[in-house]
C-alpha positions in Angstrom: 0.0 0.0 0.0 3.0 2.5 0.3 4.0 2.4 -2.7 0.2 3.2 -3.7 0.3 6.1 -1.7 3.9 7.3 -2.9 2.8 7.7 -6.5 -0.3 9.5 -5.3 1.9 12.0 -3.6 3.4 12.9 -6.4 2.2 16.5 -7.5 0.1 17.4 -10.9 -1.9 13.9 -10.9 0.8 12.0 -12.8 0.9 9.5 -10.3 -2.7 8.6 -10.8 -2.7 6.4 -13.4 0.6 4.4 -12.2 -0.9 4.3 -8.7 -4.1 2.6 -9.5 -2.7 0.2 -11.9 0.0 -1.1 -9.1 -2.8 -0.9 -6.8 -4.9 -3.5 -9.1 -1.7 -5.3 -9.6 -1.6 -5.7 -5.8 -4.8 -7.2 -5.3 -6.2 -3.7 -3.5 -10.0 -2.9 -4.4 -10.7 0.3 -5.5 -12.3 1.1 -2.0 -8.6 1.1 -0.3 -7.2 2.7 -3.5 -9.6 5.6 -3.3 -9.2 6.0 0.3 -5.3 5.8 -0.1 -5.6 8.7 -2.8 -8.4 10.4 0.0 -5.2 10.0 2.3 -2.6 11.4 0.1 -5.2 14.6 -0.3 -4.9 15.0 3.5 -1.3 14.9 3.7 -1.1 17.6 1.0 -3.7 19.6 3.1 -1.8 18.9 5.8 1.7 19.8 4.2 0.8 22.7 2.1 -1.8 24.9 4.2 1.2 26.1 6.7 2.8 27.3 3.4 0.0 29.0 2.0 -0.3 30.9 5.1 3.2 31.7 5.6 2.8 33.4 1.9 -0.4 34.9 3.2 1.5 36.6 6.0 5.1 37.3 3.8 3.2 39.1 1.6 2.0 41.7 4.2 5.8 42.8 3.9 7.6 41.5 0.4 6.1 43.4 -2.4 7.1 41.2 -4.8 4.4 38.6 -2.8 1.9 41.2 -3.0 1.8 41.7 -6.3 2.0 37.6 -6.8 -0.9 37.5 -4.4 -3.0 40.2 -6.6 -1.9 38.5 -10.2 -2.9 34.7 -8.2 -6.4 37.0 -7.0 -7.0 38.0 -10.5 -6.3 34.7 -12.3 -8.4 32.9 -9.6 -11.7 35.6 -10.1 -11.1 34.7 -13.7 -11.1 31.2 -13.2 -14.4 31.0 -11.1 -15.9 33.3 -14.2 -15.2 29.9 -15.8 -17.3 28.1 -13.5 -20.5 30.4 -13.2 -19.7 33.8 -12.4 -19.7 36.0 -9.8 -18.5 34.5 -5.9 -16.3 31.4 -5.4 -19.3 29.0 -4.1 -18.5 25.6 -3.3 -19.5 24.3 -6.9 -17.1 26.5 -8.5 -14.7 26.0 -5.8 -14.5 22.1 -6.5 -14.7 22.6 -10.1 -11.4 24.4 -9.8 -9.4 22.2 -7.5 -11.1 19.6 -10.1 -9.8 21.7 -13.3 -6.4 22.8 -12.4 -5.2 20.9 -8.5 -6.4 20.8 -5.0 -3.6 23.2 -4.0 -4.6 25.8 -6.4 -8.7 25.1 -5.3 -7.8 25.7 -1.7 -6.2 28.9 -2.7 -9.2 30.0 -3.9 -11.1 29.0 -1.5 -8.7 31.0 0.9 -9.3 34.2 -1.0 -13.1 33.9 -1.1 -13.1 33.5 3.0 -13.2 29.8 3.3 -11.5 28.5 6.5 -9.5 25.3 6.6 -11.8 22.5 6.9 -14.5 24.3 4.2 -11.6 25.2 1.8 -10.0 21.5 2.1 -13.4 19.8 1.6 -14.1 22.0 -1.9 -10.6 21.3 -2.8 -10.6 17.7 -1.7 -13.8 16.6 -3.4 -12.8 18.2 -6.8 -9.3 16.7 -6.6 -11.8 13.1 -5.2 -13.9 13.8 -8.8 -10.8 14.5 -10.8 -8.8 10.8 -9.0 -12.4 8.8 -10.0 -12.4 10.0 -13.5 -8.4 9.4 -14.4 -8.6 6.3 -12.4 -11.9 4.6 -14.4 -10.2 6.0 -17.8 -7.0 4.0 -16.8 -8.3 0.8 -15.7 -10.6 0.3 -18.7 -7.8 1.6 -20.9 -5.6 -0.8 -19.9 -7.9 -3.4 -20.1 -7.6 -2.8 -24.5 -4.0 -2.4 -23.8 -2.8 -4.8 -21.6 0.6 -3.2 -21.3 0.6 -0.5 -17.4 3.7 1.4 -19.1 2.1 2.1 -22.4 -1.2 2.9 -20.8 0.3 5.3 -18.1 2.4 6.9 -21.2 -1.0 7.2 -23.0 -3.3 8.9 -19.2 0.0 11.3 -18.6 -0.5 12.3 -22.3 -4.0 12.7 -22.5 -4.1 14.4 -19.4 -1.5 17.3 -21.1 -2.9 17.6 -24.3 -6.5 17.1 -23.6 -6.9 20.5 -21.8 -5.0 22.0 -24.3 -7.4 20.6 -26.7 -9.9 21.6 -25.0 -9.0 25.5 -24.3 -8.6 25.8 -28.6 -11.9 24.4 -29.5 -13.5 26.5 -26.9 -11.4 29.7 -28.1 -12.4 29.1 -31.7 -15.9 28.3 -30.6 -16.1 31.7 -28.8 -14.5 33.5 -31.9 -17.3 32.1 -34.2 -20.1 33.1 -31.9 
């Protein structure tokens, strides 16, 4: 199971594909795989808020931080324009830790006024939604494949290019209308 958990620690989701197919290969359901990636969420949460508010607080004093902090401000209000508009409500909230990473949902939850627990639950379940979809994509891949490197080479891929995909249809859909 630690090796399980290891991949999931890995940052950007690129352990989720590896981790699930060596959890399958260790006999573990996807119950304890879940909850293992559930655990790994945690320990980020756990890892990561003390540094978020140690920026919080730097930035009080290091310009440099403040204007980071404004630019992040901006890019997240444009980001939950994405996701319905005005206010960062929990819906939009876990649609962004489920878009872009837990880390950067919790931020946002952070600068709408979400406290710990609230802004690690949005973040959490959108990272949670985001594990399920990578992790059913992968195991029914690889069930065509039959090869874990290949298939992992093929998730890591799609999960690059896909977004980028995405982000051009939608920006020639948008220049048409």
């Amino acid at each position: 199971m630690v090796p399980v958990l290891m991949l999931f620690l890995l940052p950007v989701g690129g352990g989720i594909p590896a981790g699930v197919l060596l959890a399958r290969a260790h006999g573990l359901g996807w119950p304890v795989t879940a909850l293992l990636y559930f655990v790994s969420d945690v320990i980020l949460a756990i890892v990561f808020e003390p540094i978020l508010r140690l920026l919080v607080a730097l930035a009080t004093r290091v310009a440099s931080l403040r204007r980071f902090g404004a630019a992040m401000k901006m890019a997240m209000d444009q980001s939950i324009a994405l996701y319905g508009g005005a206010g960062a409500g929990p819906f939009a909230l876990v649609l962004i830790a489920f878009g872009v990473d837990p880390m950067t949902g919790r931020a946002s939850a952070m600068a709408a006024g979400h406290g710990f627990v609230a802004g690690w639950a949005f973040a959490i379940a959108g990272d949670m939604l985001y594990y399920a979809v990578i992790a059913v994509i992968t195991l029914r891949l690889n069930t065509y494949i039959h090869s874990p490197q290949t298939t992992v080479f093929i998730m890591l891929a799609a999960m690059v290019l896909v977004p980028i995909l995405v982000r051009r249809l939608r920006n020639r859909w948008e220049a048409r209308t």
